[in-house]
C-alpha positions in Angstrom: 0.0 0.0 0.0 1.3 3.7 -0.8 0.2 6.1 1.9 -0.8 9.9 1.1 2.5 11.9 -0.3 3.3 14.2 2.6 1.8 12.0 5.2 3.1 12.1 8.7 4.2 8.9 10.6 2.0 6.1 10.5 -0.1 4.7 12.7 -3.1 2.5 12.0 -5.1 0.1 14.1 -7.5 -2.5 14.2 -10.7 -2.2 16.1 -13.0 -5.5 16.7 -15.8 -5.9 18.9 -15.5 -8.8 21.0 -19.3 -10.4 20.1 -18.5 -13.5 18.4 -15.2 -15.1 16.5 -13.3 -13.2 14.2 -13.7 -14.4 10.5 -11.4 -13.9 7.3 -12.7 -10.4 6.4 -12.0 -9.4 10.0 -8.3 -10.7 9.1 -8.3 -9.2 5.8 -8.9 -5.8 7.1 -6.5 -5.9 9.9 -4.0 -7.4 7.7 -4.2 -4.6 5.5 -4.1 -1.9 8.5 -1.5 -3.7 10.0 0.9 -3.4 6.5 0.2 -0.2 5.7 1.9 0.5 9.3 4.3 -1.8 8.5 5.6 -1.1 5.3 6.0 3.0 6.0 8.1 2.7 9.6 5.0 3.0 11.5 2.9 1.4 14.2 -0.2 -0.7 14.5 -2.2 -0.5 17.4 -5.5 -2.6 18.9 -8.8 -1.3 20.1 -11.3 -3.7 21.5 -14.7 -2.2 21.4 -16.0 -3.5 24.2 -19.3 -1.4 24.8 -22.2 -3.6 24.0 -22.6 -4.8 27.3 -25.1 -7.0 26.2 -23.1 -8.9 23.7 -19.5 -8.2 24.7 -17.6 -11.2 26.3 -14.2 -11.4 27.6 -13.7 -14.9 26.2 -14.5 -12.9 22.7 -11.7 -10.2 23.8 -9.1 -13.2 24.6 -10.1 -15.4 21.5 -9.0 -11.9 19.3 -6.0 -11.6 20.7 -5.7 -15.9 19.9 -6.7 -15.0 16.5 -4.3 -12.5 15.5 -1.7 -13.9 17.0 -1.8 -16.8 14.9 -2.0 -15.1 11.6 1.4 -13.6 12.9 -0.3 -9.8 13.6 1.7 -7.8 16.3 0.7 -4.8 17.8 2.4 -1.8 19.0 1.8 -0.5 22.8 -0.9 -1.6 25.3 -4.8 -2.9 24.1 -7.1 -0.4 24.0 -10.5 -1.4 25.9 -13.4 0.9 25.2 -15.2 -0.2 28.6 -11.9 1.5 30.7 -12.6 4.8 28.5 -16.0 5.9 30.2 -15.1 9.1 31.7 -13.1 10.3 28.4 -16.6 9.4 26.4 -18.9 10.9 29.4 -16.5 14.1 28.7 -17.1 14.3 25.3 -20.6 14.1 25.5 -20.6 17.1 27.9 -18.8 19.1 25.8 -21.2 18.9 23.1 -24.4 19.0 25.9 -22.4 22.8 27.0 -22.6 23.4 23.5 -26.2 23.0 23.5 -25.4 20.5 20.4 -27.4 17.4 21.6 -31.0 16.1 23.4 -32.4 13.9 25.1 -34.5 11.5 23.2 -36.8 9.0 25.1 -38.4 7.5 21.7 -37.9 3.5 21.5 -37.6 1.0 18.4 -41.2 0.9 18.3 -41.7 4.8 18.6 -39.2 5.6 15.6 -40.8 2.8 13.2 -44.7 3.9 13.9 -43.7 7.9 12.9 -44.8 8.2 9.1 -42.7 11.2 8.9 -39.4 9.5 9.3 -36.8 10.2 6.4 -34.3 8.1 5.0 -30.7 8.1 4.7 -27.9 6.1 3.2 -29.1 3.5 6.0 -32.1 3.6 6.0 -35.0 5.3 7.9 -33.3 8.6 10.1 -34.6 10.0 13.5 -37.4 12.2 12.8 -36.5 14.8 15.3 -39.6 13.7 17.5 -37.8 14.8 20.9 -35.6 17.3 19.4 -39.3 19.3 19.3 -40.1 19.2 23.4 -40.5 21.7 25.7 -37.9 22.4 27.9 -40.0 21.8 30.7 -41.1 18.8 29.6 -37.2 17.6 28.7 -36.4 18.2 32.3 -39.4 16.4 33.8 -38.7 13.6 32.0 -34.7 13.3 32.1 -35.9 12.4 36.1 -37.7 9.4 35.6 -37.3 7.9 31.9 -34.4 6.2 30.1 -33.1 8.2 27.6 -30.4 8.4 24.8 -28.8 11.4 23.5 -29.2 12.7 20.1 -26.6 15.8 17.8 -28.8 18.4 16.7 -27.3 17.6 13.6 -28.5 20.4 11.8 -27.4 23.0 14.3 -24.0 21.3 14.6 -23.2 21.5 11.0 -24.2 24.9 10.6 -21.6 25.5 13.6 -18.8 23.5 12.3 -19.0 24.7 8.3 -17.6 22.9 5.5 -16.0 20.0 6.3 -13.6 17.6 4.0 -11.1 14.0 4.5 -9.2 12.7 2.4 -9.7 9.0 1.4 -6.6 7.0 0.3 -8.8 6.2 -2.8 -11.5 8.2 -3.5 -9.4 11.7 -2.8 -11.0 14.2 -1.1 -14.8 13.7 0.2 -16.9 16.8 1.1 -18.6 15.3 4.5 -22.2 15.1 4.3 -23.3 14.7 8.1 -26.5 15.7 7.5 -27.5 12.9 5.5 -27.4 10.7 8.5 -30.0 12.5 10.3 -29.7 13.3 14.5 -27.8 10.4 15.0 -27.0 8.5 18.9 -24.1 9.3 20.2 -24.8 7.9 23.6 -27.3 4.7 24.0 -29.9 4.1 26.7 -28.0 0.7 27.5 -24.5 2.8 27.4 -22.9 5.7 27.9 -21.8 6.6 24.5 -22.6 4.9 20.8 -19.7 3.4 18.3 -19.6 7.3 16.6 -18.4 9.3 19.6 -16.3 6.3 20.8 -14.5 5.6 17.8 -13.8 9.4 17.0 -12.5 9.8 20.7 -10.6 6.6 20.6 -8.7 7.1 17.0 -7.7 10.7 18.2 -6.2 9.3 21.8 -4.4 6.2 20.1 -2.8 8.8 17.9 -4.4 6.8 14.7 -3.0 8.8 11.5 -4.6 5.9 9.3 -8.0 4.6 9.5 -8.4 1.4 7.2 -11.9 0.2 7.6 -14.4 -1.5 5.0 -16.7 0.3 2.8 -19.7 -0.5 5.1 -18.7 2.5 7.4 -18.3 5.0 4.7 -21.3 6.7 5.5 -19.9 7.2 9.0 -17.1 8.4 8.7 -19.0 11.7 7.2 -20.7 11.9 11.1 -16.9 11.4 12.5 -15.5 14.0 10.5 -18.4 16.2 12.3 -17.5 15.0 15.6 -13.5 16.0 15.3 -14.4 19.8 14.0 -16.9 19.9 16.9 -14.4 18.2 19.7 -11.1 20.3 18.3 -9.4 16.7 17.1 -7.2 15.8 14.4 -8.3 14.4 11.0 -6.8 11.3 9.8 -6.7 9.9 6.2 -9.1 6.9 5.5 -9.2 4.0 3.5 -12.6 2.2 3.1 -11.8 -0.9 1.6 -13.8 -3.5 -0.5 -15.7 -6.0 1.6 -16.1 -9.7 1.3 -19.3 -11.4 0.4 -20.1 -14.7 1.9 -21.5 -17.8 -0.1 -25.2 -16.2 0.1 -23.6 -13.3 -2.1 -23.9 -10.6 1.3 -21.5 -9.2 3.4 -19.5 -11.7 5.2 -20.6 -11.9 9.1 -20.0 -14.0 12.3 -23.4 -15.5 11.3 -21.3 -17.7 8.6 -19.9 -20.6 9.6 -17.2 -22.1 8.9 -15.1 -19.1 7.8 -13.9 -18.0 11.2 -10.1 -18.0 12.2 -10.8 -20.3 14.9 -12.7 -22.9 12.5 -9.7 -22.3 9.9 -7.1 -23.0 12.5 -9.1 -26.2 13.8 -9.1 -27.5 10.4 -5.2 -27.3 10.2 -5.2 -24.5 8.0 -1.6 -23.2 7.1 -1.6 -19.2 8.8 1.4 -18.7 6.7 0.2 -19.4 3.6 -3.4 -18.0 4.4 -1.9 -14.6 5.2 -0.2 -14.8 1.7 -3.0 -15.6 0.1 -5.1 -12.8 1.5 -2.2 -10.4 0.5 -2.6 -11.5 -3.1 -6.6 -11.3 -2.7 -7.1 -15.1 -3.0 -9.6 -16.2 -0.1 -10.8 -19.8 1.1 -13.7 -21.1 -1.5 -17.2 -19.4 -1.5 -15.9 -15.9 -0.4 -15.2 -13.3 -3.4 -14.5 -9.4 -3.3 -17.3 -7.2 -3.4 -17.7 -3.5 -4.3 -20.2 -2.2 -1.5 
C-alpha cells in the first residue's frame, strides 16, 4: 500500500468488537491496516470495542487476541479497551451538551418505526427529530424518571462546524455530508456513548494517523469528521476498503460458519500461507471481493 505523499508517521489500528469469532474479512482488514503501518516505519495498534454490554464477552476479547496472533499480527503499545474509556466518552458528550449540540430523546424502536414522517438516509429510515421538538419543561421532567439516549442536533452542529472535508486514500477528497445521517445516537440508553463518539475519541487518543476500515462504514465516517471539527481533534486519512461477500452473495458476518479464524485453525489450515494468500486477494472457497 502507498500512503498519502506528505503524510506524517503512520499509525493504523485495528478495532474488533468482542461479540462473536473473528472471521477472514475481519483478518483481511486488519492485515491490511497492519501493513500499511508496516511497510511505511509506523505502528499498528488494537482497540477492542468492548461497549455492548449485552453482547460483549471477555472470552471474545481473549479469543481476538488468539486470533491474531496466529496469523502472525503484532501490535504496537498496550490494548485499547473501550469499557476502561467511560469518563473520556462521558466528557465528550458534555462538551457537546455545553454546547447545547445534543437532546435527550426518550423514543424506542417501536416509537421511531410507527412515525410516518421519518426520512431516510444512506441507511435507512433517520430519526425524525420527535424529541428534538419538546419543551424544555417537559425535557427536564422527564430526564428524572425515563431512560433516555442522546441525540446531535445535527443540523445545528453543522451549521456550527462549516464545510468539512477528508481525504480517502482512494477516493481523494470527500466533502462530509453529516447531515445525510439524520440526528444520530451518540450515547445509547443501554451505554454511555454509541460506536460514533467512541470511535472518534478513541482514534484521536491512540494517535491513529490511518483509518483502514471497510466500505460498510463509509457513510460514517461523514458523522466522525463532524465529531472531530466539533471536539477540536485531528483528521486522519481513511481508506474504506472492499468487503467480502459470503457464499449467500452478502457481506461476510459472524453469522457464517465455517469461515472463522478459529474454525480455519481447527481444520489445520496453514496461517502462513493463508496470510499470503489474502495479501494476493485469494480467499478460502465461496468468499469473493465485493464492491459495496
Amino acid at each position: 500500500m502507498n500512503v498519502v505523499s506528505g503524510a506524517p508517521h503512520i499509525v493504523t489500528r485495528f478495532a474488533p468488537s468482542p461479540t462473536g469469532k473473528l472471521h477472514i474479512g475481519h483478518a483481511w482488514s486488519a492485515l491490511m491496516a497492519h501493513d500499511l503501518a508496516r511497510e511505511n516505519g509506523g505502528q499498528f495498534r488494537l482497540r477492542i470495542e468492548d461497549i455492548d454490554g449485552t453482547r460483549s464477552r471477555t472470552a471474545h476479547a481473549d479469543a481476538i487476541l488468539e486470533d491474531l496472533r496466529w496469523i502472525g499480527l503484532d501490535w504496537d503499545g498496550e490494548v485499547f479497551f473501550q469499557s476502561q474509556r467511560l469518563p473520556i466518552y462521558n466528557a465528550g458528550l458534555d462538551r457537546l451538551k455545553a454546547a447545547g449540540l445534543v437532546y435527550p430523546c426518550f423514543c424506542t424502536r417501536a416509537d421511531i418505526a410507527a412515525s410516518l414522517s421519518a426520512p431516510h438516509g444512506p441507511e435507512g429510515s433517520l430519526y425524525p427529530g420527535t424529541c428534538r421538538q419538546l419543551a424544555e419543561a417537559e425535557r427536564s421532567a422527564r430526564l428524572e424518571k425515563e431512560a433516555h439516549a442522546w441525540r446531535i442536533d445535527m443540523a445545528k452542529a453543522v451549521t456550527l462546524a462549516g464545510a468539512l472535508t477528508w481525504n480517502d486514500m482512494d477516493a481523494g477528497t470527500i466533502t462530509a455530508d453529516p447531515l445525510a445521517a439524520g440526528d444520530v445516537i451518540l450515547a445509547r440508553k443501554d451505554a454511555p456513548t454509541s460506536y460514533h463518539l467512541a470511535a472518534t475519541l478513541d482514534d484521536a487518543d491512540m494517535g491513529i494517523t490511518h483509518v483502514v476500515r471497510g466500505q460498510d462504514l463509509f457513510a460514517a465516517t461523514h458523522v466522525h469528521r463532524l465529531l472531530q471539527a466539533l471536539l477540536d481533534l485531528p483528521t486522519p486519512f481513511y481508506r474504506h476498503h472492499r468487503l467480502l461477500l459470503g457464499p449467500d452473495g452478502k457481506r461476510l458476518a459472524k453469522r457464517h460458519g465455517g469461515l472463522t479464524l478459529a474454525d480455519l485453525r481447527a481444520g489445520g489450515v496453514d496461517p502462513g500461507q493463508l496470510v499470503a494468500d489474502l495479501r494476493r486477494g485469494v480467499f478460502p472457497v465461496g468468499i469473493c471481493v465485493g464492491n459495496a
